[in-house]
N, C-alpha and C positions, 0 to 999 in steps of 0.2 A: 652870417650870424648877426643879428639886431644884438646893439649893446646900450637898448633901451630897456631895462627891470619892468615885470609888470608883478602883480599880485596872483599867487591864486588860479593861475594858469591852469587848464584843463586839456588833455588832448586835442581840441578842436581850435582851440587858443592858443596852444602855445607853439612860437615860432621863431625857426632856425636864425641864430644870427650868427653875423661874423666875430671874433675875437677882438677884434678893432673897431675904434669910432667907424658909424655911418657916415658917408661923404656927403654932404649938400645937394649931391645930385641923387643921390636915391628919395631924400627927404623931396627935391621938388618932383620927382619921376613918383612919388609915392600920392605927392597932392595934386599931380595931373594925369589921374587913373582915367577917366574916362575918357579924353580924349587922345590920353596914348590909345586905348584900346579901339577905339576909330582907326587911328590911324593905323596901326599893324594888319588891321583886318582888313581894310583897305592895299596895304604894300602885300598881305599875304595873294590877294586875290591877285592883283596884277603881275605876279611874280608869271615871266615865261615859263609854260609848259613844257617838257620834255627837258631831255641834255643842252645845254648852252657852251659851247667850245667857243673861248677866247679867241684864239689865235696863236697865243703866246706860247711857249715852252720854257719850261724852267727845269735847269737839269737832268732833261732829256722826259721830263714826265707834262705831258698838257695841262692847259687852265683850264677851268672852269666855271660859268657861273650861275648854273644851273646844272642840278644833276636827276637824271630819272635812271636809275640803277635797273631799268627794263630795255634799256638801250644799250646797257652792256654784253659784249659777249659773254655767254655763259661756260662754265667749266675751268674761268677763268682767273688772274689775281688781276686788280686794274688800280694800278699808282697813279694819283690826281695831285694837283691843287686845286683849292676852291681859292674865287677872287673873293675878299674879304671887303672891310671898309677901307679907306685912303688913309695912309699919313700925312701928317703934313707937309711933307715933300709931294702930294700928288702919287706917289707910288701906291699900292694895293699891300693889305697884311694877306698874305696866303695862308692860309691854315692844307695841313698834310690830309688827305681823304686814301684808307685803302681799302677798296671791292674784293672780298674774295664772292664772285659768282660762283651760285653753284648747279652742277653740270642738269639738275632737275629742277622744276619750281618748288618754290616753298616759302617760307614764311621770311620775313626780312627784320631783320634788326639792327641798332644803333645801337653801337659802343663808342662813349666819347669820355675824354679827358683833357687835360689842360686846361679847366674854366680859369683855377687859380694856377698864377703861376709859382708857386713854391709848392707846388706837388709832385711828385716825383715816382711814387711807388703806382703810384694809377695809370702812369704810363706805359711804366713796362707791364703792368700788368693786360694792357691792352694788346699791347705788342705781342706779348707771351699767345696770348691766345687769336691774333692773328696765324703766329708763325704755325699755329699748331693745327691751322684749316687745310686740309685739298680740296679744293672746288672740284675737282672731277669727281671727289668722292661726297659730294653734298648737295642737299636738297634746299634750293631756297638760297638767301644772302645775306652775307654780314660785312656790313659797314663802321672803320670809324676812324674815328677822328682824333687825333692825340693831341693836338696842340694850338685848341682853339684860340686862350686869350694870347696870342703871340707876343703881342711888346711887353705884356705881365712877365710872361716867361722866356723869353732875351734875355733876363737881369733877376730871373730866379725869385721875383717877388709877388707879391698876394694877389695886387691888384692892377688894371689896367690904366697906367699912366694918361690921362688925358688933358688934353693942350686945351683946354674950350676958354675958360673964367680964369685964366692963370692955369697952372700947374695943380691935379686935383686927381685922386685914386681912387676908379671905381671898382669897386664890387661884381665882377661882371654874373655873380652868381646873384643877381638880386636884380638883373636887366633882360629877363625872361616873358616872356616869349623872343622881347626887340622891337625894334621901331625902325623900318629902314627910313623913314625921314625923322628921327629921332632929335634930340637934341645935342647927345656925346657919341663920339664913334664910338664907344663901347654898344650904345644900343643900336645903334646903325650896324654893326659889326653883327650884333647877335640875330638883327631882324633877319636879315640876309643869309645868316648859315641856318636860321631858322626856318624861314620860307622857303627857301631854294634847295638847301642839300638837307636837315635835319627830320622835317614833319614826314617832307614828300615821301621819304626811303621806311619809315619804319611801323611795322606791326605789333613790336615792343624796345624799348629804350634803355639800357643800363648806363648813367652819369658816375663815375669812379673818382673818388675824390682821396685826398688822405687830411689830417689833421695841420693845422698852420702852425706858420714859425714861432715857435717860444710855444707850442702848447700838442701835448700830444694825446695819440686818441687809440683807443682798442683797435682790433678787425672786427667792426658793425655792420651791419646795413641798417638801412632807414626806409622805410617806407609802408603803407598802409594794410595792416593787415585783415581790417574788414572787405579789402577790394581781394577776389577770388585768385583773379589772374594772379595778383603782385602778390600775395601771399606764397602763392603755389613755387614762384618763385624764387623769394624768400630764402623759401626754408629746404632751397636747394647747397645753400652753401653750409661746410663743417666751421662755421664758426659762434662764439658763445654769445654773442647778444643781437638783439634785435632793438631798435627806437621805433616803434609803432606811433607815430605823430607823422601831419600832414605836411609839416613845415613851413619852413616861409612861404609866401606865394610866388616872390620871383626867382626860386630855383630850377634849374632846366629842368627835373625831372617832372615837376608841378606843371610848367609847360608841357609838356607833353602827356600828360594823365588830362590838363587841362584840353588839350585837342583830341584825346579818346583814344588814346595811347597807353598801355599801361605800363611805367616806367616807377625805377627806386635809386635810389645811391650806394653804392657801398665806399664805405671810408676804412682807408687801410694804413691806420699807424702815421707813424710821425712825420711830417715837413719834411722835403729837403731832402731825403735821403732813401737808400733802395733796402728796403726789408725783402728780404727773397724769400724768406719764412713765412711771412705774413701773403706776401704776392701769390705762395703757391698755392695756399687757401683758395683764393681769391679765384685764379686761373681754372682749379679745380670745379668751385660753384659755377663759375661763368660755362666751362666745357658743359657741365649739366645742363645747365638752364637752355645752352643748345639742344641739347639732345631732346628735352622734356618735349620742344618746339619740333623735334623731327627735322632739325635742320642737320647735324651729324649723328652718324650710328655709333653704337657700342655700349658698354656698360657704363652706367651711373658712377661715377666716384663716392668719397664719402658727402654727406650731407649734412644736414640739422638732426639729424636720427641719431648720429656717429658720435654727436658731444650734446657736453651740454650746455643749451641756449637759454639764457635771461632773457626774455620780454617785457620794458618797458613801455608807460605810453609819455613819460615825461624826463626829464631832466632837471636835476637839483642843482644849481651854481653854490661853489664858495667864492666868494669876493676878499681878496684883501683888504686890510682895513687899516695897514700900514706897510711903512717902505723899509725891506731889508732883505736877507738870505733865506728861502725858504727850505725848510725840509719835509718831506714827505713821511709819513709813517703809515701810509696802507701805500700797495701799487696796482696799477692798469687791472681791471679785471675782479681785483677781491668784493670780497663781499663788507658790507658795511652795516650796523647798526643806527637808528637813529639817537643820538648825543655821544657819539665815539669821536674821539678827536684824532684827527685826520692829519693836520698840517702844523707846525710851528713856524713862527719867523723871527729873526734875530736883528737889532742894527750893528752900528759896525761897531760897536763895544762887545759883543756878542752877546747880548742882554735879550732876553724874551721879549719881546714886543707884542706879541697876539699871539694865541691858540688859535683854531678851529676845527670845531666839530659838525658830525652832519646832522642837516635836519629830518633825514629820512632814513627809511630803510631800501637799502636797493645794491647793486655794483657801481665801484670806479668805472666811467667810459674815456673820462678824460683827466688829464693833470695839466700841469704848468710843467716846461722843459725847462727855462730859464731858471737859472737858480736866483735871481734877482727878482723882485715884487716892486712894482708899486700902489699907494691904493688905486682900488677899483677895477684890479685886473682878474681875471678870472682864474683861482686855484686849484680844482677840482670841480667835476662835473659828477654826480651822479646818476645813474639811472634808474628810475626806480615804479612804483605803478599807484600813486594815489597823489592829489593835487597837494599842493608845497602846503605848508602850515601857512597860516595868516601871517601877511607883511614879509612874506622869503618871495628875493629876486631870480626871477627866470630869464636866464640868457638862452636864448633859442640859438645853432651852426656847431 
């Protein structure tokens, strides 16, 4: 998410940011677009063709540093690592890769999680629907990855610590496509699971995210519903809202729609912790969206049919406006009017300090978890389908 406000945003404008100040390095990766975009296309082109086997073994499973999942046996399950970028020990970040091949051809997709590391529900949910493939019984392959930003998620936090300019937290969902001769190992990291194990493998892409620390989020997906594929998709999962905007540009899923891929996100509830409730949604749309592709057989579960789905094309930020306890008076999901007041906050005399209300009409997608405020943090999020009123701030993630 940008925690840059703009005016007046429209669905083709408005875009995803993080909950947290932008790093320095997004800002200079942002004013050196054309020449990262050289270079990536450049390190995409030279990337070895085919499987690339280290040598190495870790934990009885191979490296990897290149992967063509057409090299793999089929009918089969295939535990990897991929070689990542270098720490500063000169060692490699591995990120986890698991191959269910399946026993006939068929379409291949990417399921990936861990961009941020304080997500937690998008992993098992990735899991969930590994454990739940037989490649004898399946057409085609599914890949993925649960734990790309590695040193993010060692220490359970948002962002990818990087040693470059001092001590500096990237974004690594804002380092998409990647740069293998980049400036931060986070783009270096990303160029490389990009090129080598990401682009190569997939015919469509699911990025699984959930809501960051101190701020939490419905069961949503995000993604474009004028694009036929992604729609169709879509609105394969039983859950009640959709965000129909494009997003940021350097979120992995935009990468990959940007390379002709058509990929979405779904975000599943709160930081930090496992919703198994929210997961089995999740697990459920995802088994469909195989099936839709012919990669597993059986009946459809429930869908977007089975509830009911809000479609927004925008997002409405509350901002705090001062520092103190806040309470909520709508939750996750209700419906809201425009001029309803939505949130109070208290200082520590327990005195009202601010109201707010919203400037739209639409659903809660998001809250503050924290019950502490300070200004400028973001309160609530609404979703809703017509451009903000004049002079209302749009926080895009």
């Amino acid at each position: 998410m940008s925690d840059e406000p703009k005016e007046g945003l429209d669905r083709r404008d408005f875009m995803i940011a993080s909950l947290a100040a932008v790093g320095a390095s997004a800002v200079l990766a942002s004013s050196a677009g054309p020449a990262k975009a050289q270079d990536t296309a450049a390190s995409a082109g030279d990337a070895p063709q085919g499987t690339v086997f280290t040598g190495d073994v870790i934990e009885g499973k191979k490296v990897v540093s290149s992967l063509d999942v057409n090299d793999l046996e089929p009918g089969q399950r295939h535990l990897l690592y991929f070689q990542g970028a270098q720490m500063p020990t000169g060692q490699h970040w591995h990120v986890s890769v698991t191959v269910a091949k399946g026993a006939q051809p068929g379409k291949r997709v990417v399921l990936t999680s861990g961009v941020h590391g304080d997500e937690m529900s998008n992993i098992q949910t990735v899991q969930t629907v590994m454990n739940q493939l037989d490649p004898t019984e399946m057409s085609g392959t599914v890949m993925a990855v649960t734990d790309i930003a590695r040193p993010a998620l060692e220490s359970m936090q948002r962002r990818w610590p990087n040693q470059g300019r001092g001590p500096d937290l990237i974004d690594m969902n804002r380092e998409w496509p990647g740069n293998e001769n980049g400036l931060t190992a986070a783009s270096r990291h990303a160029g490389l699971l990009f090129n080598r194990l990401l682009r190569p493998n997939a015919d469509f892409a699911i990025d699984f995210h959930t809501g960051t620390t101190g701020f939490e989020v419905t069961g949503f997906n995000i993604g474009e519903m004028d694009v036929p594929e992604i729609k169709a998709m879509l609105e394969l999962y039983p859950v009640g809202q959709i965000f129909d905007n494009p997003t940021y540009p350097g979120v992995l899923h935009n990468a990959f729609i940007d390379a002709g891929i058509p990929s979405f996100t779904p975000e599943i509830g709160a930081a930090r912790v496992l919703d198994l409730e929210m997961i089995a949604l999740f697990v459920e749309g995802t088994m469909n969206v195989l099936k839709h592709h012919g990669i597993v057989a059986g009946p459809m579960g429930r869908t977007g049919k089975d509830v009911t789905v809000f479609v927004g094309n925008s997002a409405f930020p509350i901002l705090a406006t001062a520092g103190g306890l806040v309470e909520h008076l709508v939750k996750l999901n209700d419906k809201v009017k425009a001029g309803q007041k939505v949130a109070i906050q208290r200082n520590s005399f327990g005195e009202v300090v601010a109201e707010y209300t919203s400037g739209v009409t639409g659903e809660v997608t998001g809250q503050r978890s924290d019950a502490m405020s300070e200004p400028g943090n973001p309160l609530v999020f609404i979703l809703f389908n017509k451009a903000p009123p004049e002079g209302a701030e749009a926080y895009p993630e």
